[in-house]
C-alpha positions as CSV (number, residue, x, y, z in Angstrom):
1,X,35.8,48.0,-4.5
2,X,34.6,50.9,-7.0
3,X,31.9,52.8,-5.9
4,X,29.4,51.2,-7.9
5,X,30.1,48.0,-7.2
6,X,27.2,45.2,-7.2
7,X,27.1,42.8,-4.8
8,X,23.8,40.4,-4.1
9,X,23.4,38.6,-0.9
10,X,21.0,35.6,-0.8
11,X,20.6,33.2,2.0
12,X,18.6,30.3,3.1
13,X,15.6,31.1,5.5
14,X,16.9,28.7,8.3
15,X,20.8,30.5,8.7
16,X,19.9,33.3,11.0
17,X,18.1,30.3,13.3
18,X,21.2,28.0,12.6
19,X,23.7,31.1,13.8
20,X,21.4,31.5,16.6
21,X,20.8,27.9,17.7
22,X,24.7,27.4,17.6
23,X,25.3,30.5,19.0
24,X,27.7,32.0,16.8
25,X,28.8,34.2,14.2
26,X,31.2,33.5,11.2
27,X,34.1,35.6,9.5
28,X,35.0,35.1,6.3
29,X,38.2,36.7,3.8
30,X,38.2,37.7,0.1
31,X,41.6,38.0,-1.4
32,X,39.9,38.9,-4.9
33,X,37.6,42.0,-3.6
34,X,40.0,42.5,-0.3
35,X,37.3,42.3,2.0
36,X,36.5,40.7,5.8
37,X,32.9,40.4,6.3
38,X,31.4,39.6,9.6
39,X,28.5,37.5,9.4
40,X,26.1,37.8,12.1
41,X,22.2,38.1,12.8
42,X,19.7,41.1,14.9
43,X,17.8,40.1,17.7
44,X,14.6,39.2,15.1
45,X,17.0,37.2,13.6
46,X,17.3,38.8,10.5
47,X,20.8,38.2,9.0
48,X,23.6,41.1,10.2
49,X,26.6,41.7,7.5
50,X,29.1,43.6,8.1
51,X,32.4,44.3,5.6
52,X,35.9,46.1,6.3
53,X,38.9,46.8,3.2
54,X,42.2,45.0,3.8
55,X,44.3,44.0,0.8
56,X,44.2,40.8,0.2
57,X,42.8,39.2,2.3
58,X,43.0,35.7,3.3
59,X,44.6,33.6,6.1
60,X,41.9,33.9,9.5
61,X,41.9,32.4,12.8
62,X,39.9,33.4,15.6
63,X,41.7,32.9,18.9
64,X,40.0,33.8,22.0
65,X,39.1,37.5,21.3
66,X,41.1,38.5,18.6
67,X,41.0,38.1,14.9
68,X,44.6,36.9,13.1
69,X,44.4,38.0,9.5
70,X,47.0,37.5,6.5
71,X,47.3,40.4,4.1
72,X,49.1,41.4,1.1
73,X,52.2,42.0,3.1
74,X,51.1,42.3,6.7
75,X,49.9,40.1,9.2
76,X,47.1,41.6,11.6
77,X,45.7,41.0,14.8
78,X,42.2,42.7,15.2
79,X,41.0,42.7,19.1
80,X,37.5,43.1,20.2
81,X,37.3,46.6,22.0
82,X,33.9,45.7,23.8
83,X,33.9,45.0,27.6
84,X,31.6,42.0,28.0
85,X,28.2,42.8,28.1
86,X,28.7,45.9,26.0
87,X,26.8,46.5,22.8
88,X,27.8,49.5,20.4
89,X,25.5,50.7,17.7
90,X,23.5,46.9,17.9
91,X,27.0,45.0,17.7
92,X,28.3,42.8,20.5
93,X,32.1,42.7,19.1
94,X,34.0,45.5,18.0
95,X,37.5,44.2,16.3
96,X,39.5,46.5,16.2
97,X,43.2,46.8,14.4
98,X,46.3,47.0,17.3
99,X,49.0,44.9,16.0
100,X,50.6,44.2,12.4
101,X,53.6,42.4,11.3
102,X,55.1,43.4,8.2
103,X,56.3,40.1,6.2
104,X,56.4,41.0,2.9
105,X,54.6,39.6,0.1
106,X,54.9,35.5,1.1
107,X,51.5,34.5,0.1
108,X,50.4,33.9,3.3
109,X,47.9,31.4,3.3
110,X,46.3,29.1,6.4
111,X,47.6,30.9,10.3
112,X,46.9,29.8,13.5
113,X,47.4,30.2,17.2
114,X,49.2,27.2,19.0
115,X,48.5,26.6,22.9
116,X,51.9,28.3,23.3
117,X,50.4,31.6,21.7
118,X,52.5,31.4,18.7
119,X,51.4,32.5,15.3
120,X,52.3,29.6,12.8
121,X,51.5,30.1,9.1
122,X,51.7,28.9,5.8
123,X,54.6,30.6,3.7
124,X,53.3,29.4,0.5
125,X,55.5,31.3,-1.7
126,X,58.8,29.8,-0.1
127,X,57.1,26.5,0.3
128,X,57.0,26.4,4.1
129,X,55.4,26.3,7.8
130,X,57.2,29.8,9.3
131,X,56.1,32.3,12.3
132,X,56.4,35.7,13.5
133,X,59.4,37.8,14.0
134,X,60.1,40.9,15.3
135,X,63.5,41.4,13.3
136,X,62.8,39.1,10.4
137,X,60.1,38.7,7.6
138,X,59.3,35.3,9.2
139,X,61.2,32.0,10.6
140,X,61.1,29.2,8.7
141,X,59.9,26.2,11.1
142,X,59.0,23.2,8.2
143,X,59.2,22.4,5.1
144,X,58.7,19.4,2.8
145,X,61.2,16.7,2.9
146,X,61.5,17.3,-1.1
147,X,61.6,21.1,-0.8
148,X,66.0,21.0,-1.4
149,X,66.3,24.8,0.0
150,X,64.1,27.9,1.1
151,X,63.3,30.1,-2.3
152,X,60.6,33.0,-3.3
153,X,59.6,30.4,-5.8
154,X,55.6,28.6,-4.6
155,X,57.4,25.0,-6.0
156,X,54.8,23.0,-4.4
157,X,51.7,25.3,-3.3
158,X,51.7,24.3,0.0
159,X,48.3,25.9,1.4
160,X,47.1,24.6,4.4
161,X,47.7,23.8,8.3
162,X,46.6,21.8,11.0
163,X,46.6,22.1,14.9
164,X,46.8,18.8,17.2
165,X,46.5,19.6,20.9
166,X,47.5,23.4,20.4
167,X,50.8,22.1,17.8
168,X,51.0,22.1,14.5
169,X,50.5,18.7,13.2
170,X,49.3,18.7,9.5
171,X,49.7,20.2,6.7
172,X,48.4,20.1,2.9
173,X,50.1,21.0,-0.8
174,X,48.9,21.0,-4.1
175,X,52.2,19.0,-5.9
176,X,55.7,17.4,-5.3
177,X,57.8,19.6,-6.8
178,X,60.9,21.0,-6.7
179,X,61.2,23.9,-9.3
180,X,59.3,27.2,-9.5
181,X,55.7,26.9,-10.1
182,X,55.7,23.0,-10.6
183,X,52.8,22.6,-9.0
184,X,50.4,23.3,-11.5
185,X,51.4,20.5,-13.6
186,X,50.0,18.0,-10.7
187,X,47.0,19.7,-9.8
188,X,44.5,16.7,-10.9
189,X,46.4,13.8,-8.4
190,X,49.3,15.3,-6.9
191,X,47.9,16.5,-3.4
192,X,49.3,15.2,-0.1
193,X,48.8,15.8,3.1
194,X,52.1,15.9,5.5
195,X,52.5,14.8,9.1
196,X,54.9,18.0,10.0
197,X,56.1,15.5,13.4
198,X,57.2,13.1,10.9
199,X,57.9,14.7,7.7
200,X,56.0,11.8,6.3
201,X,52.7,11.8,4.1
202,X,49.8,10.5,5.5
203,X,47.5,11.1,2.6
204,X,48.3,11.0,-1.4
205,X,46.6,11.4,-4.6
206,X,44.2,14.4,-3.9
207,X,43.1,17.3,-6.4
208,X,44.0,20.7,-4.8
209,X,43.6,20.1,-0.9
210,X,42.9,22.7,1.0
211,X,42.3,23.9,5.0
212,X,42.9,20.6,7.0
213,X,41.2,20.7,10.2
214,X,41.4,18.4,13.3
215,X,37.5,17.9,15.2
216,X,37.0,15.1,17.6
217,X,40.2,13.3,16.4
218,X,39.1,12.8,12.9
219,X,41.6,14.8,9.9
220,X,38.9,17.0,7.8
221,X,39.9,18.8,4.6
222,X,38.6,20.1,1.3
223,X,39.7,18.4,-1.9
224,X,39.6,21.7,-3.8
225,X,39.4,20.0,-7.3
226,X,36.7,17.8,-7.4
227,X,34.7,19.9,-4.7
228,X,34.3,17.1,-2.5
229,X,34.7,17.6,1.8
230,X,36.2,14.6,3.5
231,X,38.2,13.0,6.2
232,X,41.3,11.6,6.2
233,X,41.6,7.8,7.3
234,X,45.1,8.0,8.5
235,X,45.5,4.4,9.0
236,X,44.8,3.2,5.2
237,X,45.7,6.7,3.9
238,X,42.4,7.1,2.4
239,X,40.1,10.2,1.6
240,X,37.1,9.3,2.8
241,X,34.4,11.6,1.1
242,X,31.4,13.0,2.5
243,X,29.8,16.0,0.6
244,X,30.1,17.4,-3.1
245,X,30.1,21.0,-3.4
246,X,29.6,23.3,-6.2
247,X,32.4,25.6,-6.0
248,X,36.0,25.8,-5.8
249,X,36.1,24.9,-2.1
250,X,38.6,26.7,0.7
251,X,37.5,27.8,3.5
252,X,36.3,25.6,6.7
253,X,35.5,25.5,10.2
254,X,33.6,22.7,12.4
255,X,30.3,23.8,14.7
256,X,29.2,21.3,16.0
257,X,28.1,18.2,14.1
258,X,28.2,20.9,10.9
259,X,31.2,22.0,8.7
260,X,31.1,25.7,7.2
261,X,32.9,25.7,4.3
262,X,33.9,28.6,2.0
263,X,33.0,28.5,-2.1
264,X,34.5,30.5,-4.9
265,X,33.4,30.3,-8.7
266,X,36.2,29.1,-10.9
267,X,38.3,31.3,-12.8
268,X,39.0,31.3,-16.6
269,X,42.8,30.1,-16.4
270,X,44.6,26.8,-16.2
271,X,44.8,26.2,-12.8
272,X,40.8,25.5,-12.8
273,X,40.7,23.8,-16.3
274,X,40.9,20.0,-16.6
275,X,39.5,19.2,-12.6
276,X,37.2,17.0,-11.5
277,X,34.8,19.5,-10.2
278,X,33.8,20.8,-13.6
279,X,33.3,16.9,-14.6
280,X,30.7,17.0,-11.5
281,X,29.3,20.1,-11.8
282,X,28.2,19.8,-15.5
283,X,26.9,15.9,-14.7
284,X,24.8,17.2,-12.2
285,X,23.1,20.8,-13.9
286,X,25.6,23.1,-11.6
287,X,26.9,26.2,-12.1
288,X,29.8,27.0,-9.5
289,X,28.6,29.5,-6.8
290,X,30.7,31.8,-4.2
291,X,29.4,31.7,-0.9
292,X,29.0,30.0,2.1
293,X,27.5,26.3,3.1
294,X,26.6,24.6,6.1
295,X,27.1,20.9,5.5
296,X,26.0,18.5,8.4
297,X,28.5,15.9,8.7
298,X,26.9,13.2,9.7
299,X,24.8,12.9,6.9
300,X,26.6,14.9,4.0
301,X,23.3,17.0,3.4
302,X,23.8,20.6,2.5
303,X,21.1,22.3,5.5
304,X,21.9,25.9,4.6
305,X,23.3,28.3,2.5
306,X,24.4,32.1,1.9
307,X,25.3,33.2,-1.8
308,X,27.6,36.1,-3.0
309,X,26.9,37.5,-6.6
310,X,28.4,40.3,-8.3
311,X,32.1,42.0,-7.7
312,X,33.0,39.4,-4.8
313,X,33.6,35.3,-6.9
314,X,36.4,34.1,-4.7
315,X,36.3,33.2,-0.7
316,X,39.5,32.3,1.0
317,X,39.2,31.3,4.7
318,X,36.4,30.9,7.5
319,X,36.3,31.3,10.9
320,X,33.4,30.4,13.7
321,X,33.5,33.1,16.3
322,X,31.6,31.3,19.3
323,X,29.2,33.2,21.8
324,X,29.4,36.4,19.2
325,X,25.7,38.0,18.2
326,X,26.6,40.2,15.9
327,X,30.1,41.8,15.3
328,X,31.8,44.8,13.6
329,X,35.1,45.9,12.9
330,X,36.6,49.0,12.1
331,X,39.0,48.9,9.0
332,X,41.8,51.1,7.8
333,X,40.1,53.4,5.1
334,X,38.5,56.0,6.7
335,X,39.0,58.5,9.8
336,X,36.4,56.2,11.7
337,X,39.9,54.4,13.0
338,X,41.3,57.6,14.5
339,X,38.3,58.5,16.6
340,X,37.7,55.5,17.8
341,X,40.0,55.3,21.6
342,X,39.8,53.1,24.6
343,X,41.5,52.8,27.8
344,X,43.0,49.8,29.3
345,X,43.2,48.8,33.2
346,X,46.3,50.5,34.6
């Protein structure tokens, strides 16, 4: 970001407590200002923010105690440095850069870990479910039924991807289509959500879904375009919604009985015009927001809050990073990287 960059961070009172009473910290990606920040909180449980430069930032899944991160072209894994127990400069976690793949520019979206340690991500810009390679910009493992051949084309926006038992089970895209960029023209109704075991849809007629998400057996998403977070009733097919929210919504992980979900403003271009969500957020006095909320699902109530204003308007993906205080991570733009060494067990 340019030096003199404004960015305003505003928060309810009760997160730092929340984070604390859950035990946990949250990461979170910008694509628009290429930026990972690491949201934590100080012993007096005063909020702790901490921000590293990657380009483009978006796709992020914490497994165990590494970060997975899509880029621009690259996907990283970021591994916490810190023996347990260890604290450096106030900071319990330490993620650190060790290991990139180099893809190529596929619009990497949703990534996760499976129980057999495979990285699985979404390929959105040859409409597909692929993984790592060490010889190959990725392997193709899924696509949709109507997808007729792999091609650097984003025909259908597919965006997101769910884990069952450690597998990828689910997935969700913005519009049947078949031809280059098709999926804009069915960005109101055209959403589905795919069973990958089966190839077959389980859920039809959403606005934009994004970042499926499997907690105690129930299918969670966001239905980007009318800003609503649900659950899927896989037996009628049904979205079942829970929440509205004022902002372009990607972004989500479960704690709990609560849902963090990530919030962007809208931008001034097609793709936002004509939703939903702008129906909803000018019936109800709202002016889209970027940030963060914390929405507990059993009742639907919004319980807290954090708000970005200024240079940052678009979130991407969130992660929960369980039994972390307050972490740090050391980025790629300064010499801070090369004078930072550890040694492993022989």
């Amino acid at each position: 970001m340019p030096s003199d960059a404004r960015l305003e961070i505003l928060s309810s009172r009760g997160l730092p407590g929340w984070l604390a009473d859950h035990d946990t910290s949250l990461a979170f990606t910008t694509y628009q200002a290429g930026k990972l920040f690491l949201l934590g909180r100080h012993p007096d449980r005063r909020l702790s923010l901490f921000e590293r430069s990657f380009s483009r930032c978006m796709g992020l899944c914490a497994h165990h105690d590494s970060l997975w991160l899509s880029t621009l072209f690259q996907v990283w894994r970021l591994e916490n440095a810190l023996p347990a127990g260890h604290v450096q400069d106030g900071h319990d976690r330490l993620y650190i850069p060790r290991v990139a793949y180099t893809t190529g520019d596929l619009d990497v979206h949703d990534l996760a870990v499976t129980r057999d340690h495979q990285v699985v991500f979404v390929n959105t810009l040859f409409s597909c479910v692929a993984t790592l390679s060490e010889r190959a910009s990725f392997v193709p493992l899924w696509r949709p039924p109507f997808i007729s051949r792999l091609a650097a084309e984003d025909r259908c926006h597919l965006n997101g991807l769910a884990l069952e038992h450690g597998a990828p089970a689910f997935a969700t895209l913005v519009g049947r289509s078949d031809v280059a960029d098709g999926w804009r023209d069915h960005r109101r109704s055209g959403g589905c959500v795919y069973d990958l075991r089966t190839s077959e849809p389980v859920c039809e007629g959403l606005s934009m879904p994004h970042s499926p998400r499997l907690h105690d057996g129930r299918l969670w998403l966001l239905e980007a375009g009318s800003g609503q977070l649900g659950w899927v009733d896989r037996e009628r097919g049904r979205f079942e919604r829970v929440a509205f929210l004022p902002g372009y919504a990607r972004g989500l992980c479960i704690v709990g009985d609560h849902a963090v979900v990530g919030l962007s403003k809208l931008r001034r271009s097609r793709t936002f015009a004509d939703l939903e969500l702008g129906e909803q957020l000018s019936a109800r006095g709202a002016e889209p927001r970027c940030g963060l909320m914390v929405i507990d699902l059993r009742s639907g109530d919004a319980v807290h809050w954090l708000r970005l204003d200024g240079v940052v308007e678009e979130l991407y993906d969130v992660a929960a990073l369980p039994g972390v205080q307050r972490p740090m991570a050391l980025g790629l733009q300064s010499d801070e990287i090369q004078r930072t060494i550890t040694i492993g067990e022989p």
